[in-house]
ZAMARGU-4260 file (C-alpha; in steps of 0.2 Angstrom, whole numbers, plus 5000, padded with zeros to 4 digits):
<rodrens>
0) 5695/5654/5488 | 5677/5655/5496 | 5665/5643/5494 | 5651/5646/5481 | 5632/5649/5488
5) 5624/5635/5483 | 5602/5633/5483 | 5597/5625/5498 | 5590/5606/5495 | 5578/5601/5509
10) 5568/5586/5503 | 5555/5581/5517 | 5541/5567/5520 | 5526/5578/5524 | 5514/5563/5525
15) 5527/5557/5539 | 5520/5572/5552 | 5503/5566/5546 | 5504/5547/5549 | 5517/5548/5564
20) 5517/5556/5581 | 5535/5562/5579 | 5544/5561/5596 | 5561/5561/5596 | 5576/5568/5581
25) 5589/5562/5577 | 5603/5568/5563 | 5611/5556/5550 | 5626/5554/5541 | 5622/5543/5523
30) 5634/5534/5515 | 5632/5536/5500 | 5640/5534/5478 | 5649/5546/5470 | 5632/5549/5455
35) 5620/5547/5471 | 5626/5564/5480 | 5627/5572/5462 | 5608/5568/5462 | 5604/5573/5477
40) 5612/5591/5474 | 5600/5592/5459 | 5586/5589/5470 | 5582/5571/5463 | 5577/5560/5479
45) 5561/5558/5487 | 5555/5550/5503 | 5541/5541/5500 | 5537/5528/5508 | 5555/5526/5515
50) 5559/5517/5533 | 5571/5515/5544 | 5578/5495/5551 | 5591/5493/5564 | 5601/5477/5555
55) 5616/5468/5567 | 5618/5485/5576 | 5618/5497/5561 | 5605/5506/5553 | 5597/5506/5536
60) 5586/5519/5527 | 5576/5508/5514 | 5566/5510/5500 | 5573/5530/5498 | 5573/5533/5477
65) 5588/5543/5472 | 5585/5547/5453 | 5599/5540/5445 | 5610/5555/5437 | 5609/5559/5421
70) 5627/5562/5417 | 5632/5543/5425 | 5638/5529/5413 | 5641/5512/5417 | 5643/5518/5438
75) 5629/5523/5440 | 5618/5520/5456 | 5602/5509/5459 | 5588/5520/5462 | 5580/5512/5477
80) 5594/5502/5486 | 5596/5500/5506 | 5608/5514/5511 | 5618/5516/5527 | 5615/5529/5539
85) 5630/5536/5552 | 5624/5537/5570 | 5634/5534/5586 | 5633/5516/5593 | 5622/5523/5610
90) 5609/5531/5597 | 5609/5517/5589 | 5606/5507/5603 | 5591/5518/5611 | 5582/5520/5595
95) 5585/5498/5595 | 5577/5497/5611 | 5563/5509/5609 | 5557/5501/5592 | 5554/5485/5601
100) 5539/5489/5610 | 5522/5490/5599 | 5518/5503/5589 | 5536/5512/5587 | 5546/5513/5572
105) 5559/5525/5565 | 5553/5537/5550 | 5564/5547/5540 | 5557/5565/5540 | 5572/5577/5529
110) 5583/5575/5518 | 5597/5589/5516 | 5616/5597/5513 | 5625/5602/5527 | 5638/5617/5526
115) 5649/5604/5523 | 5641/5597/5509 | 5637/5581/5516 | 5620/5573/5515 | 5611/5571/5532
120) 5595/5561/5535 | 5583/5570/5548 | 5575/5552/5558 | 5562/5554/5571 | 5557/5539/5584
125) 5538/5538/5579 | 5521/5531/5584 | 5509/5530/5572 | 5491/5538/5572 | 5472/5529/5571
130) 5460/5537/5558 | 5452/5548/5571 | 5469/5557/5575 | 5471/5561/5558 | 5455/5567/5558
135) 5458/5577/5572 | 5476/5583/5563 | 5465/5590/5547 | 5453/5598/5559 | 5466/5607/5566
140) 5474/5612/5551 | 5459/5618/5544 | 5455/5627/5560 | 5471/5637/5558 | 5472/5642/5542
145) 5453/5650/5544 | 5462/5660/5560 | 5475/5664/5548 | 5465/5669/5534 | 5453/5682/5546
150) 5468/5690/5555 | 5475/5696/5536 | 5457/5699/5530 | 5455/5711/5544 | 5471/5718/5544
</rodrens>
């Protein structure tokens, strides 16, 4: 039998590109309950305020809130508990290392299913931005959409 197309989930942390400098991406694995991929599936998860912390040589995602499912009785999930992310030991290692200097830390970024139907967490080694680079962020949004909205006005 063929698999059935299923609706894309991508969850992201758009105030992440705002707040970070975003250099290097990394892929996930989660490990994860039985009622907290059915949530996720339904699109109930958000990645607000979530961080990443290297722990005795694994890595944790904490602070991610999975809405517990609706259909879950007595096994259902805590919402915002610490959960486990896959990455080989020499990623593991390099993000260790690079967190250590000032200024570094590791920010989840997407959420998604893969063709598989595993979860995957999208993490980015980041260094976070002064007010003045946000600033310059917004004016060069702005900046853009204006170019944008001439080139379709005038064509």
């Amino acid at each position: 039998m063929a698999k059935e197309k299923q609706k894309t989930i991508n969850i992201k942390n758009r105030k992440a590109e705002f707040d970070y400098y975003l250099m290097e991406k990394y892929t996930a694995g989660l490990v994860l309950t039985g009622t907290e991929i059915k949530s996720i599936r339904l699109g109930k998860a958000s990645l607000v305020d979530t961080y990443c912390v290297i722990i005795n040589g694994e890595i944790w995602v904490k602070n991610m809130n999975i809405a517990q499912y609706f259909y879950g009785t007595y096994n259902n999930h805590a919402a915002r508990r610490d959960r486990k992310l896959l990455l080989n030991r020499r990623e593991i290692q390099r993000l260790q290392n690079a967190t250590k200097s000032p200024g570094f830390t590791i920010v989840p970024t997407l959420l998604f299913i893969d063709e598989n139907g595993r979860a995957k967490l999208d993490i980015h080694l980041a260094r976070g931005k002064h007010a003045y680079d946000k600033r310059e962020t917004l004016k060069e949004k702005e900046d853009r959409r204006d170019i944008d909205r001439q080139f379709k006005h005038n064509y």
